[in-house]
Structures are given as structure tokens and as C-alpha cells.
C-alpha positions, -999 to 999 in steps of 0.1 A, spaced: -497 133 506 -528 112 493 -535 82 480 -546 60 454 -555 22 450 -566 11 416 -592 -18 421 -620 -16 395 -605 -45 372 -619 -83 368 -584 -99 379 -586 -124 345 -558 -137 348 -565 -147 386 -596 -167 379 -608 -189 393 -603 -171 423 -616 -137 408 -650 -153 397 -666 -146 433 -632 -120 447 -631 -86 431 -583 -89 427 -581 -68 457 -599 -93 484 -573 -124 474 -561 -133 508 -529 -137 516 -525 -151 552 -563 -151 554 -561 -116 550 -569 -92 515 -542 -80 498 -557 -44 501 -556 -44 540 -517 -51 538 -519 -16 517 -539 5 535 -517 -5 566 -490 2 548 -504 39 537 -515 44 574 -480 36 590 -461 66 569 -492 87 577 -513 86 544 -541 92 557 -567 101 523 -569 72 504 -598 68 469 -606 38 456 -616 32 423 -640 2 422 -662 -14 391 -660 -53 393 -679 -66 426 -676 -32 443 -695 -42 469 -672 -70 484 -645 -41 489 -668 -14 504 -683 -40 527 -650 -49 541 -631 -18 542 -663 6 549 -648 43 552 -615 31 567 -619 43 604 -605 3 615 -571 16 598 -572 52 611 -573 64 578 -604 82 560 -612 57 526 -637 72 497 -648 53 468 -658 59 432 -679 34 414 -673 30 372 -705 21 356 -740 32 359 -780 24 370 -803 13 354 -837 26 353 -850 -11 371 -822 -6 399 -792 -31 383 -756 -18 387 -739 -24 357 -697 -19 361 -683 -3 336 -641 6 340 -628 40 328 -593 22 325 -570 32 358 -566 66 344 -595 76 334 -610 64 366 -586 87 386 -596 120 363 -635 110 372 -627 113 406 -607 149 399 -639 161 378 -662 155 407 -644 166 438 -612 175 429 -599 156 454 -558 151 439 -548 185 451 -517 173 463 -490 147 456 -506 113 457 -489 80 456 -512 54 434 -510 17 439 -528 -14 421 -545 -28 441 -532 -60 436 -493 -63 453 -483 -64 486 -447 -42 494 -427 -27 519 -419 3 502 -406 31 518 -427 57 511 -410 87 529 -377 80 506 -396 76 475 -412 108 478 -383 129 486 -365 116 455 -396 125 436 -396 160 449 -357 162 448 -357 156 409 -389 183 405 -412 155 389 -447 155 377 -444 118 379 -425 93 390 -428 53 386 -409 30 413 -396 4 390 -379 -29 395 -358 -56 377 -375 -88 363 -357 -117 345 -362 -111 308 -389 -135 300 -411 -121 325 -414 -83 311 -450 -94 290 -468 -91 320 -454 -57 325 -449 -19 315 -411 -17 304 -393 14 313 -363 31 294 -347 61 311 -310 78 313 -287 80 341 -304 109 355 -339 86 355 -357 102 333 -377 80 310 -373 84 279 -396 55 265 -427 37 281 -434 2 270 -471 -13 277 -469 -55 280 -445 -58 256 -430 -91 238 -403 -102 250 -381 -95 218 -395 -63 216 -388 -52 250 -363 -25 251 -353 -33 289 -359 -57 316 -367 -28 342 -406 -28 348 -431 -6 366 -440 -16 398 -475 -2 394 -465 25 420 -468 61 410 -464 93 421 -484 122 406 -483 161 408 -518 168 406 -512 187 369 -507 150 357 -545 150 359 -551 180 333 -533 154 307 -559 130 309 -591 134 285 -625 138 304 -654 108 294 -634 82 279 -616 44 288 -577 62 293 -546 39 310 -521 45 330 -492 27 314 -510 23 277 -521 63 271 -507 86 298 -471 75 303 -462 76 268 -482 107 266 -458 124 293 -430 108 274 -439 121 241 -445 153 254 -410 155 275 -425 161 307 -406 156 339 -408 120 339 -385 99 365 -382 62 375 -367 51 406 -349 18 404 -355 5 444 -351 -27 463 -379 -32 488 -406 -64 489 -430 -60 464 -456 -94 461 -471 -92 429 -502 -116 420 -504 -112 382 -517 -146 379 -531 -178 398 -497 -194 390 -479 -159 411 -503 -165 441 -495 -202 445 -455 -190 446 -465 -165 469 -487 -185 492 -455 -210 492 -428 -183 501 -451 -163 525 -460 -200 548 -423 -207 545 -417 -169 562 -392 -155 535 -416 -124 531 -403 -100 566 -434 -86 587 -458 -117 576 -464 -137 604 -487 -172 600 -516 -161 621 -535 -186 649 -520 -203 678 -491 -225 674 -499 -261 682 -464 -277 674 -431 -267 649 -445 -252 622 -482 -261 628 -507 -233 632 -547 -233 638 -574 -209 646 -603 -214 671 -621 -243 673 -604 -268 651 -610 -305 654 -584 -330 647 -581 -364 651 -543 -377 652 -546 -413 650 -523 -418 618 -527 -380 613 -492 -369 596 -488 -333 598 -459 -317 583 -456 -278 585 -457 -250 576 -495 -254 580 -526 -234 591 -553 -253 600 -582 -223 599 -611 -222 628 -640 -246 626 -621 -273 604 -619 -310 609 -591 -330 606 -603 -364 601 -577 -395 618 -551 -408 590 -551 -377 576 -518 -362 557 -510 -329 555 -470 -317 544 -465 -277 541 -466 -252 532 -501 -257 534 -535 -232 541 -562 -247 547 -593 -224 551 -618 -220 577 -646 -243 578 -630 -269 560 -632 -308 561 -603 -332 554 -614 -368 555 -599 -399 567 -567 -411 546 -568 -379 522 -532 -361 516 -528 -322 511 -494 -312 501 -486 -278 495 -516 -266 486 -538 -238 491 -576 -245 501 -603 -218 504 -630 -216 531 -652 -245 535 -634 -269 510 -640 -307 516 -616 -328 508 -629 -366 504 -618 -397 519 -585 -412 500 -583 -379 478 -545 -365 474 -542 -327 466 -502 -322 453 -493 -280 449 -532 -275 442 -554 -242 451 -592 -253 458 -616 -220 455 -652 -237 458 -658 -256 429 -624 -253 413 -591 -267 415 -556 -249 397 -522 -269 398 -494 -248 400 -492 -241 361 -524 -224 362 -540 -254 350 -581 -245 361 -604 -277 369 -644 -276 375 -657 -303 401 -679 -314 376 -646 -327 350 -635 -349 377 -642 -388 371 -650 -400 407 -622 -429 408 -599 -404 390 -582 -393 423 -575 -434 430 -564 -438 401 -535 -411 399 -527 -418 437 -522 -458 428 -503 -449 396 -481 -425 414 -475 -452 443 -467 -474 416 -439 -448 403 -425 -443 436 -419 -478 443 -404 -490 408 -378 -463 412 -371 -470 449 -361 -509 431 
């Protein structure tokens, strides 16, 4: 068996975080989401893995190279072209048509291969999955799951019988046109004749073209329904959840890294903190090379990012903060992600540096101090 991860697309609905992170480098537990994959792959002995890259390429190459830190063997294909001065422009195929590229230069799907966005984190089990696909005589097979019915816009929306075989593929649709609730996972598994269905030179999806292409057609066409852990981050709003759920360890096999310097309070190497009127409530991860300044609050679940600076009397409260944030004196962050210049509340609500009035962190702390005490009267 091979594999595929599909990582060649801008992650807009993840932005800020995808301004300077091609989707598949968003750290979870200071760690990319891809990693967690390839591990994944590696432990049920995949061992050929492509990569389709477009969108800051060079951020996933650098830190994966060819895979030989993984024991596994990682190859990429780049969508886009060079110009005659040198730039590399990207330019995606669509997740399809970046897979038959691959075929028409190497032919490398010659077997069954499993394909996975690059985007999700899961605990599928990949041995199972496969037998059932091969069991039913598949050409492809999508591992599907159950979402509450105004979530399926953000998804492809599968219809199949009680034998599992689809019978209609819906792309992202609206919710009161959506003809179930069971989504695709964005796990496939493909016979490598699924490639001859896809048109040579041209933008082709996955879930928009090809699925309803093998549905149209009445191709052997399954969906397996299957309850494993499957972390999906769709949108800035799903990775603050996730972030929260993963500190709080509800995710099995995701352990808060560093050493542990009390209950629920983790930091790397090299971290400063001063606890005179330092109030530190986990779970929290203080990353290496940050100081803590004294008065200090800090309630989980909280990251906080290597390199970073708290000052004196600022608060954090489950919030997420990227490497080498600074966070100034008397400043409270409440269920915030800081990515360099930018700040997102929990609604997905996205904040330059530059909008900020300077007393406009005061001014909401004393305001919300004001609240607290008026109802505690």
C-alpha cells in the first residue's frame, strides 16, 4: 500500500495562521499536523508516501526532507511553474488533478493507496479499513463520519445503501440541501484505475469532479461509516477547540510535551519565570526560552510558544500564542490565538496589531472588572 497527503492548498479559512504556514505545518502540541500523519502511515507500515505541494512548498520540504527521520521514503510534486527570471509561481491542479500529474510522470499509484488531506490528525485503523475496501471489491472507498446537521457546509455529504455503496456525492452542500449528515473524512482509498478517470492538464477535485464522476458512472463506490479520532482543522475557530481538547488530554496518544514543573504545568528548556504573584493555572506549556514576568496570570488550557515574553500583571487565559509573542504589561488575552501580528477570538474574529488603540486592553480589563463586581453585589 501507498500513500497520499494532499497539501498544495492556501488553508483560507485558517488565516491568519496560513498567511506564513502552508495548512499542513499548523502545530498542534508544537508539532505539524503532517508529522502526526506520516507517523501514523509509518506505524501500519506505509512506507511510500507523495506529497502534493503548491502554496509555500518550501516550508514542507524543509521540514520533512525525504522522510528518512520517519522511516518512511517521502516524494514531492510541486503545482505551478518557473519563470524565465527564476520566481516560482504555485499554481494548484485541484487534489485530483494533482494526484494524475504525479501518475503521468512516474506512474507511481500502481498499487492501492490510501490519500489523506493533509490537514486532520486521526487514529484510523488503517489495516481494517483496507480489508473492508478489498472485501467489498472497490475501486474507491471514502471513510466517512457523522456530523451534527449544521455542520455538513464545510463538507462532502455522502448517500449510500445498506451495502455502502454510494449512490450520490454531495460537494459543501447547504445545509437544506444536504441529503445526509454523513460526511467524508477526506480519507480515500484508490485502485490505481481511479487514476485513468481523471482528465490529464486541467484543475480536477476530488469530491467536486471525480466522486460524482464514479457515481454517475456506477463504479464500485463504497463508504465506510467508522469511529476512530479524526481532528479536523477546517477553520481558525476548529483549531482553537482542538488546541483546548488536546491541552485538556481528551485526544488518546497526545501527550503535552516538556518537563512537568507542577499539576498540569509543563515547560521546555530554559524558561524563566518569576513567581512573585505569578498565578499559574494548568493545563499549560510554557515553551523553551520564554519569560514569565512576576504577577503574572496564566489559567489553561494555555500554549504559550517558544521565545515568548509575558510581562508583569498581564493575564492569558486559554489561549493559544505562537512563537515569540509578547504580551505587554497589564494586557489580558481571554480564549485568544496570537500568530505574530494577529490576534483571533474564538469566533474566528481576526485582529491586526495595528487596529488596537493602546489603552484599549485597560479599558476592556477595567470594564470587565467592573462587571464582575456588580454581579458579585
Amino acid at each position: 500500500m501507498k500513500a497520499m497527503i494532499l497539501a498544495a492548498g492556501k488553508g483560507t479559512r485558517v488565516r491568519p495562521l496560513t498567511y506564513d504556514l502552508p495548512k499542513p505545518m499548523i502545530p498542534i502540541l508544537g508539532k505539524p499536523v503532517m508529522a502526526y500523519l506520516i507517523e501514523h502511515l509509518a506505524k501500519y507500515g506505509v512506507k511510500e508516501i507523495m506529497c502534493n505541494v503548491s502554496y509555500l512548498h518550501e516550508k514542507i520540504e524543509d521540514y520533512f526532507g525525504e522522510g528518512h527521520q520517519y522511516g518512511v521514503q517521502i516524494g514531492y510534486s510541486f503545482e505551478g511553474y518557473t519563470k524565465d527570471d527564476g520566481e516560482v509561481v504555485p499554481q494548484p491542479l485541484g487534489s485530483a488533478g494533482g494526484m494524475k500529474k504525479i501518475q503521468e510522470f512516474g506512474g507511481f499509484f500502481d498499487d492501492t493507496t490510501i490519500v489523506l488531506c493533509g490537514d486532520a490528525v486521526i487514529n484510523l485503523d488503517i489495516k481494517s479499513a483496507l480489508f473492508e475496501h478489498r472485501r467489498k471489491g472497490a475501486l474507491a472507498s471514502v471513510i466517512c463520519r457523522e456530523v451534527p446537521r449544521d455542520k455538513v457546509e464545510s463538507y462532502g455529504v455522502v448517500v449510500s445503501d445498506k451495502e455502502g455503496r454510494i449512490t450520490a456525492f454531495q460537494e459543501k452542500p447547504k445545509v437544506e440541501e444536504a441529503l445526509s449528515n454523513f460526511v467524508s473524512t477526506g480519507i480515500y482509498i484508490f485502485e490505481p484505475e481511479v487514476l485513468d478517470l481523471i482528465p490529464n492538464g486541467v484543475q480536477f477535485d476530488i469530491g467536486s469532479d471525480l466522486f460524482p464522476l464514479l457515481v454517475e458512472k456506477g463504479l464500485p463506490f463504497f463508504a465506510q461509516n467508522r469511529t476512530f479520532s479524526w481532528i479536523d482543522i477546517g477553520s481558525v475557530k476548529d483549531y482553537w477547540e482542538v488546541s483546548q481538547s488536546v491541552m485538556m488530554g481528551e485526544v488518546a496518544h497526545m501527550d503535552v510535551p516538556g518537563i512537568q514543573l507542577a499539576d498540569g504545568i509543563w515547560s521546555g528548556l530554559n524558561t524563566s519565570i518569576d513567581w512573585e504573584g505569578t498565578t499559574i493555572e494548568g493545563p499549560v506549556y510554557i515553551g523553551s526560552g520564554c519569560k514569565i514576568e512576576a504577577g503574572s496570570t496564566i489559567i489553561g488550557p494555555t500554549w504559550i510558544g517558544h521565545g515568548s515574553h509575558v510581562c508583569g500583571n498581564a493575564s492569558i487565559v486559554r489561549s493559544v500564542l505562537f512563537e515569540y509573542t509578547r504580551v505587554l504589561h497589564n494586557v489580558r488575552l481571554e480564549e485568544m490565538i496570537v500568530f505574530k501580528d494577529y490576534s483571533v477570538n474564538r469566533a474566528g474574529e481576526m485582529r491586526h496589531v495595528s487596529e488596537y488603540n493602546p489603552d484599549e486592553w485597560n479599558n476592556a480589563r477595567d470594564r470587565r472588572n467592573r462587571r464582575r463586581s456588580e454581579t458579585e453585589t
